[in-house]
C-alpha positions in Angstrom: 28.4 44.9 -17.8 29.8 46.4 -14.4 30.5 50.3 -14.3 34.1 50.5 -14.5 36.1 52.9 -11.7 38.4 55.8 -12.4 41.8 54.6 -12.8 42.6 57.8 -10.8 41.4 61.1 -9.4 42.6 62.5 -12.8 40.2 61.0 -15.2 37.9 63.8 -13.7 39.5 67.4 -12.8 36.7 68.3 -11.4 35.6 65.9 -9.7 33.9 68.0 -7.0 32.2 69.9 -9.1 30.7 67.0 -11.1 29.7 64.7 -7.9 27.7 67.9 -7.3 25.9 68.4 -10.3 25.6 64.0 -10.4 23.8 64.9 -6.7 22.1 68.0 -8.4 20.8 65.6 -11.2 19.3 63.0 -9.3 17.6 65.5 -6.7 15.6 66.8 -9.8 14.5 63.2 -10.6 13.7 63.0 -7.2 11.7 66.2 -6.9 9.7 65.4 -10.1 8.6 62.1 -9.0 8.4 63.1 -5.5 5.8 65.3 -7.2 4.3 62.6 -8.6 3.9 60.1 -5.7 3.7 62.6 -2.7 1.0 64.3 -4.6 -1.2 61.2 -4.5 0.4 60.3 -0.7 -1.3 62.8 0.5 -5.1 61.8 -0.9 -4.8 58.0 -0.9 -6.1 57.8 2.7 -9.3 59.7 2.2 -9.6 58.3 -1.4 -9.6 54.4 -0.1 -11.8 55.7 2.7 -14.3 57.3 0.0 -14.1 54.1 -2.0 -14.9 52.2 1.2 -12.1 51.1 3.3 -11.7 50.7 6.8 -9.2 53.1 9.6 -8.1 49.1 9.6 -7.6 48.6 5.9 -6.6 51.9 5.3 -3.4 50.9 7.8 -3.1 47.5 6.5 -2.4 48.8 2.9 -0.4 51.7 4.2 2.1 49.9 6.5 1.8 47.0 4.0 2.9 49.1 1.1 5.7 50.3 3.0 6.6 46.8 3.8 6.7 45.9 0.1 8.8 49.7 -0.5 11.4 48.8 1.8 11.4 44.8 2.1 12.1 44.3 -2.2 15.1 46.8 -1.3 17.3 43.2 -0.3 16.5 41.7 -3.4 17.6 45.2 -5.2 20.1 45.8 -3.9 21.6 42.5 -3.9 21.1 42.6 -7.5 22.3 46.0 -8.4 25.9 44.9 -6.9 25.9 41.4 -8.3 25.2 42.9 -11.9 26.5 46.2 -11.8 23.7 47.5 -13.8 22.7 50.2 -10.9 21.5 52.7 -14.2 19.3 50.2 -15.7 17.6 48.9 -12.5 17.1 52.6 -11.1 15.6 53.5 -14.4 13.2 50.0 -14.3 12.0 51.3 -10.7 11.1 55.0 -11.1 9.3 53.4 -14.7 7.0 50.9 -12.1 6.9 53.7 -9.4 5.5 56.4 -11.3 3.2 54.8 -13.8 1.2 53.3 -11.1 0.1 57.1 -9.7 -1.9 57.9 -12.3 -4.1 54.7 -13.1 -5.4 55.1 -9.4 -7.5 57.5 -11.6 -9.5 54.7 -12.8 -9.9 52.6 -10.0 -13.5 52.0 -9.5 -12.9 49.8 -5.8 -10.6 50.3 -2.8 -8.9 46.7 -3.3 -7.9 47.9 -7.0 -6.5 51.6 -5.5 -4.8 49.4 -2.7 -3.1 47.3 -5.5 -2.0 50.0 -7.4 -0.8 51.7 -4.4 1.6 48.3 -3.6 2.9 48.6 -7.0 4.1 52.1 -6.5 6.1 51.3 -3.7 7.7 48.1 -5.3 8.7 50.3 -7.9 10.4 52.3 -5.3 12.0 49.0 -3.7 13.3 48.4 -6.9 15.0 51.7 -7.8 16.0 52.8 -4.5 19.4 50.6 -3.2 20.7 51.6 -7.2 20.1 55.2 -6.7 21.6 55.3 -3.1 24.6 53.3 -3.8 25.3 56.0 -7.2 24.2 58.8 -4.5 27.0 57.3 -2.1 29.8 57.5 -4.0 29.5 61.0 -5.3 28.8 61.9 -1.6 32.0 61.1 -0.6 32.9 64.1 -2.6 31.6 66.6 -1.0 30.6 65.5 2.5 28.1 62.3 3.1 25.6 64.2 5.7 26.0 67.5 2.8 25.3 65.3 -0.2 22.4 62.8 1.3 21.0 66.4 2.8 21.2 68.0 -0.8 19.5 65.5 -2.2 17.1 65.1 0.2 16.0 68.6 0.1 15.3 68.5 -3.3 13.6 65.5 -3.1 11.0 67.0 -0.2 10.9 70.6 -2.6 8.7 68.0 -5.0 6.9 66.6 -1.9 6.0 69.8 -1.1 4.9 70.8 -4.4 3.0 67.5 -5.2 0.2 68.0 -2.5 -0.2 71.6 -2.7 -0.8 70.9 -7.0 -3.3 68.3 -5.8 -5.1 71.0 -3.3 -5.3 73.0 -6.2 -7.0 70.3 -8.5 -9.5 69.7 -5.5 -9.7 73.2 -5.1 -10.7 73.9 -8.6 -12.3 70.8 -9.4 -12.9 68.9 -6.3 -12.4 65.6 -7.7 -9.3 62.9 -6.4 -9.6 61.1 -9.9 -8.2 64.7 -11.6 -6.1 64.7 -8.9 -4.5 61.4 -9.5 -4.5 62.3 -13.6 -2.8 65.6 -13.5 0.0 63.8 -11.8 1.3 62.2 -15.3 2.9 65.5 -16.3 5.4 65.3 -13.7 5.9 61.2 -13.5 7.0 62.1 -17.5 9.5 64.8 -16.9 11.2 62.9 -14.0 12.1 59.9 -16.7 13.0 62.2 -19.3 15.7 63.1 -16.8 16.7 60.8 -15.7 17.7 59.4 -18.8 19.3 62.4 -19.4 21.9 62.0 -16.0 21.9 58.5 -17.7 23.5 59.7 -20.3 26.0 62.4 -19.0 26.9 60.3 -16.1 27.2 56.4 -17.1 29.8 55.7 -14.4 29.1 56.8 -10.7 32.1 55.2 -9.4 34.2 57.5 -10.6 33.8 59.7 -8.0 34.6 57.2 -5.3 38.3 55.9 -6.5 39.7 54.9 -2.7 37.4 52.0 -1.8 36.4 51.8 1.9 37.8 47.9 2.9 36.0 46.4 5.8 37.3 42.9 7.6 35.0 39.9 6.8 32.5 39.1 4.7 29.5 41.1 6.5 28.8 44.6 7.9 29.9 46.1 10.9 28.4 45.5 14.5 27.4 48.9 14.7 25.4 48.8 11.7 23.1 45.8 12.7 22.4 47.7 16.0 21.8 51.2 14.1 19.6 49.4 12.2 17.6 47.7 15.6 17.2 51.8 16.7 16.2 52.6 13.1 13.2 50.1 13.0 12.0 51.1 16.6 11.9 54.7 15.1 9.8 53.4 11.9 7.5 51.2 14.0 6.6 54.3 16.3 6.0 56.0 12.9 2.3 57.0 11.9 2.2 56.4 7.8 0.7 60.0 6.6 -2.6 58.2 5.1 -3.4 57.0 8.0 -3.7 60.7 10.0 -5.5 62.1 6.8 -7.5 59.5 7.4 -7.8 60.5 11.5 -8.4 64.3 10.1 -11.4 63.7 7.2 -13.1 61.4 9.6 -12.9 63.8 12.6 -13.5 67.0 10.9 -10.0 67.9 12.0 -9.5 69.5 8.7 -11.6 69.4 5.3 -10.8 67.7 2.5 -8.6 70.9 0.7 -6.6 71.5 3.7 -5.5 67.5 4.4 -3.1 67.6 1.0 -1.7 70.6 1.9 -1.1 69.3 5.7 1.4 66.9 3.7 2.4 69.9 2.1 3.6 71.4 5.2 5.4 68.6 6.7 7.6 68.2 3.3 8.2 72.1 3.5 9.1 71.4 6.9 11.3 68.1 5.9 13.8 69.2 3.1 15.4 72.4 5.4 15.8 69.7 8.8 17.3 66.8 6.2 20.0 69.7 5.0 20.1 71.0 8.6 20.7 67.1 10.2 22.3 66.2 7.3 25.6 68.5 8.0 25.1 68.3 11.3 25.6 65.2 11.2 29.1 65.8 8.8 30.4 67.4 11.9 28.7 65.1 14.9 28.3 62.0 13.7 25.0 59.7 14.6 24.3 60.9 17.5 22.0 64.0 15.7 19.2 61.2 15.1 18.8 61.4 19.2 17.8 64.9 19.0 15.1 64.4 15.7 13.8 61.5 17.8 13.0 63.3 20.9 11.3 66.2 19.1 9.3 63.7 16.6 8.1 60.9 19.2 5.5 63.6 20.2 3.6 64.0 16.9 1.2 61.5 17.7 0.2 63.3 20.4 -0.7 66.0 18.7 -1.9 65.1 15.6 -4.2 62.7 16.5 -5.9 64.2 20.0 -5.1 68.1 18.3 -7.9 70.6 16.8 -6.7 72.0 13.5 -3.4 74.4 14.7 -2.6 71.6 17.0 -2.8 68.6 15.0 -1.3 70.8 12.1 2.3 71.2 14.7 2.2 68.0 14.7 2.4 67.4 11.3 5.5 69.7 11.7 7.4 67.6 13.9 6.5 64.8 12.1 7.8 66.5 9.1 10.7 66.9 10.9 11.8 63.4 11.9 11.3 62.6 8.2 13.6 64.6 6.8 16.4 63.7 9.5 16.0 60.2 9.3 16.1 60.5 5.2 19.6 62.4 5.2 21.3 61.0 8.7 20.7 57.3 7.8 21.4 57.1 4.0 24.6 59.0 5.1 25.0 56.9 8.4 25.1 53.6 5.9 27.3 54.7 3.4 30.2 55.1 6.0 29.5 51.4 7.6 29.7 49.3 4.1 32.4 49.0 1.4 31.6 50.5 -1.7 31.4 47.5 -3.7 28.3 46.3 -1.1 26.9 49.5 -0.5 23.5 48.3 -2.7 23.0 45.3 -0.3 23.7 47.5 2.7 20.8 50.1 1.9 18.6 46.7 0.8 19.0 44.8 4.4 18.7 48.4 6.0 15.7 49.2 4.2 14.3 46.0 4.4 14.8 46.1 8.2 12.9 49.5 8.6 10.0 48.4 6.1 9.3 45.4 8.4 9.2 47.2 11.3 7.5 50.4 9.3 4.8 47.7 8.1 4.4 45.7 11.7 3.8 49.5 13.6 1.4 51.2 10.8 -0.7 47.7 10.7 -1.1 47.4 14.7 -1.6 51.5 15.0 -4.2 50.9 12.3 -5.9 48.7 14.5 -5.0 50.7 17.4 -7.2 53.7 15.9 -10.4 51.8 15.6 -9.7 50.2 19.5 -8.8 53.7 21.2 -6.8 56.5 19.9 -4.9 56.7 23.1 -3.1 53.5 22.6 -2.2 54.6 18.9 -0.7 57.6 20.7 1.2 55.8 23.4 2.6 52.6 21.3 3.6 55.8 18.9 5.5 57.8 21.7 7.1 55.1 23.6 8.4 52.3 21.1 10.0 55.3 19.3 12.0 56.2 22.5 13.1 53.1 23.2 15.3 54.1 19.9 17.5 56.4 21.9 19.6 54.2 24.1 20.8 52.1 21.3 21.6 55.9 18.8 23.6 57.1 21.9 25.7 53.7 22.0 26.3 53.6 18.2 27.2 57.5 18.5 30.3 56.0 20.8 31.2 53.5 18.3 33.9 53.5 15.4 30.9 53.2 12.5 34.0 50.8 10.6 34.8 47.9 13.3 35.4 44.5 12.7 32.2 43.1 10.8 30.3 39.9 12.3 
């Protein structure tokens, strides 16, 4: 059965305050299994290369696990509008997403970590469009940059915390298997949650009651060219497992200090998501231009760097992540009606997982060729991203759809 919309502002008084605590509600889901997943994140690439993969393989599964994370996301989403069942899909995904973390525990071979791996992120495909679309329409409550920024912050809080509790596993114990175990505990709170906002909040549409109407049957024009600057961005964009890869193999840092790398650049992340994400309430698009030109030069750094230099670039690639999370879940939500807004953030995401997939497969390759290839695809194809942000900054992000 489809949620059912607010017959008017008045069903909910405080509707303000409840889109925030909705936003506040999710975030906390989002933070525990960001605990969960980013925790083993930042240990999968030295784990597949212990078990015995290749820089190759090691990009392969990384960019190919993307690939599933974001390319599912048009089937999702799809089916989250046609049903209406956004709860019990998201609820389906985070189950899929953070049940696979802890079996990596007991994989005895790289092929079964790089399955299990795979099968975290289609459990993310599968949740994700659901979420975003219940995360849009409480946004438009209180600001879409604020809300997406909110949310994101929260989210990167558990992305910080995941790696530095697996440092302190390997710290203590020195093994990725307890790593990888430990990080049930927090894979069990996030779905006790979010059953919980499942049962406080059963209608998200409530807080969006003025529908945004678009002409035609498609999405805007500016949104298919956002989305061609979007997926230069991702193709430019080094997958983490694949530098902690660059860093255990080079000595670059030892196998404590790599998690908490990861730990950094999530630290790093949830402030710039807020901080883009209002920035771009008041500016519009054109804010990704400035998180592009400060993270096209983390490859530089992080993979020709010693350990303080390697470490800034983990900052700035830190950096772009949390833009791009806040600025263009919020950039999406203004280009597509609400009653399409899950197959919107499903062809988006699907869009930036191909190209996220196509770059982190051929830098992969790249590493075991020559690292200053890697480095120069990195910096240049994530450049080429700028001309088109500045042209959809100029554009009305609701024209006539083709």
């Amino acid at each position: 059965m489809k949620e059912r919309l607010a017959s008017s502002p008045s069903d909910t008084p405080n509707l303000k305050a409840s889109a925030l605590k909705f936003i506040v509600l999710l975030g906390i889901v989002s933070l525990l299994a960001d605990v969960t997943y980013e925790g083993a994140r930042s240990i999968t690439g030295p784990y597949l290369a212990i078990l015995g993969a290749s820089a190759t393989a090691v990009g392969f599964v990384a960019g190919l696990g993307e690939l599933l994370g974001y390319g599912l996301r048009i089937a999702s989403g799809y089916l989250s509008d046609r049903t209406g069942k956004y709860w019990t899909i998201a609820i389906l995904g985070y189950a899929v997403n953070l049940a696979a973390v802890p079996l990596l525990a007991v994989a005895g071979r790289w092929e079964i970590a790089a399955l299990l791996i795979l099968v975290e992120r289609m459990g993310k495909a599968l949740r994700a469009p659901a979420r975003d679309a219940m995360l849009s329409h409480a946004t438009k409550q209180i600001g879409r940059g604020l809300g997406f920024g909110l949310h994101e912050t929260l989210d990167q809080i558990g992305a910080f915390l995941g790696p530095l509790l697996v440092a302190g596993v390997l710290y203590f114990k020195g093994d990725y298997r307890t790593g990888f175990a430990v990080l049930l505990i927090p894979a069990l709170a996030a779905i006790g949650v979010l059953v919980t906002a499942r049962l406080i909040y059963p209608h998200s549409r409530q807080f969006e009651v003025k529908l945004i109407k678009l002409e035609g049957k498609g999405f805007p024009r500016v949104y298919w060219i956002y989305l061609a600057a979007v997926a230069l961005i991702a193709a430019g964009y080094a997958d983490f497992p694949l530098m902690a890869y660059h860093f255990e193999k080079q000595s670059v840092a030892s196998k404590n200090w790599i998690p908490i790398f990861y730990a950094v650049a999530m630290a790093v992340d949830a402030p710039a998501a807020l901080l883009f994400g209002r920035l771009f309430d008041r500016f519009g698009i054109s804010v990704l231009v400035i998180s592009s030109l400060l993270s096209a030069f983390f490859a530089p750094l992080a993979f020709w760097g010693n350990f303080y230099v390697a470490l800034a670039g983990v900052v700035l690639w830190g950096i772009g992540m949390g833009a791009q999370e806040s600025v263009m879940r919020a950039a999406v939500a203004e280009m597509a009606p609400s009653d399409k807004r899950g197959a919107a953030y499903g062809v988006f995401n699907t869009g930036y997982g191909v190209f996220w997939f196509l770059g982190s497969a051929a830098m992969g390759w790249l590493y075991d060729v020559s690292i200053p290839a890697l480095i120069a695809f990195s910096v240049v194809i994530q450049l080429a991203s700028i001309p088109l942000l500045l042209w959809v900054g100029k554009q009305p992000l609701t024209e006539k759809t083709i």
